[in-house]
C-alpha positions in Angstrom: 0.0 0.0 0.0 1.2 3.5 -0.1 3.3 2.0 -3.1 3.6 3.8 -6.9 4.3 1.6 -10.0 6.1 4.4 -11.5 9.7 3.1 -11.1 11.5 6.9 -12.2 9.1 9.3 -12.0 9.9 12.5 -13.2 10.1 15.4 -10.1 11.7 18.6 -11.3 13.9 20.1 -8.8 12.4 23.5 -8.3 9.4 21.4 -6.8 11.1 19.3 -4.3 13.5 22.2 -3.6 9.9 24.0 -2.4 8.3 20.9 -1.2 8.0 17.5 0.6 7.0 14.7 -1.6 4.7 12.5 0.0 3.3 9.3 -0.4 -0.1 11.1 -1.5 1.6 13.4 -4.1 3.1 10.3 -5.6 -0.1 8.4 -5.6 -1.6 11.5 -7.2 1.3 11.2 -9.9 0.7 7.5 -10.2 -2.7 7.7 -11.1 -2.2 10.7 -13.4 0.4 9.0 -15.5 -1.2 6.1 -15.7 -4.3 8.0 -17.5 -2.2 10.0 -19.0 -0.9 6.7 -20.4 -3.1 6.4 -22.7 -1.3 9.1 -25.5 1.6 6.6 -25.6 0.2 3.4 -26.5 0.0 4.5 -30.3 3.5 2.5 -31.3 3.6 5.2 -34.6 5.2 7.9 -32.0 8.8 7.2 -31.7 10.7 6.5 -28.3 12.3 10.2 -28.2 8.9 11.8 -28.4 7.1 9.7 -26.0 9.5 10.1 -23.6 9.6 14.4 -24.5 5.8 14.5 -23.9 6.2 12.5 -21.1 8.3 14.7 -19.1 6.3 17.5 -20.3 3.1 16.0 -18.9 5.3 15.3 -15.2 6.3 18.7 -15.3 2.5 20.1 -16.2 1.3 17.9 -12.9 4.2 19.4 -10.7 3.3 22.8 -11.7 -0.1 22.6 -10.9 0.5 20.9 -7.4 3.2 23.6 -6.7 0.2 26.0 -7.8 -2.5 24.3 -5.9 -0.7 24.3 -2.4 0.4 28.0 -3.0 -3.4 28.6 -3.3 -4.8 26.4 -0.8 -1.8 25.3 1.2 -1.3 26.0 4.9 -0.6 30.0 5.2 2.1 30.7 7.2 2.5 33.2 9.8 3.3 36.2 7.6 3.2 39.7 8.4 1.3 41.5 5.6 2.8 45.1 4.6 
């Protein structure tokens, strides 16, 4: 349990510089790969540009987290000028 399929997933470094990655954010990823999945199965894309959009689609999902918990995230004890 707990446990992704996704034996290299793609993380970009400015996320995990910002933020933890937990066992829910991976699931998340999991999942969203794996239906995302579905744009690779046609075997008249080559290797190099399955692999392109791929990383494309990982970075699009770590955006959107990064985005998500700077909108609804925890705020933090911030003075506001």
């Amino acid at each position: 349990m707990g446990r992704t399929n996704i034996c290299n997933p793609y993380i970009p470094k400015e996320y995990t510089e910002k933020h933890k990655i937990t066992k829910r954010d991976l699931m998340q990823y999991d999942d969203f790969i794996r239906q995302a999945g579905i744009f690779f199965m046609n075997d008249e894309v080559a290797e190099e540009d399955k692999e392109k959009l791929f990383r494309d689609i990982s970075e699009l999902f770590w955006k959107a987290k990064d985005m998500n918990k700077k909108k609804y995230g925890r705020k933090k004890n911030e003075k506001t000028e």
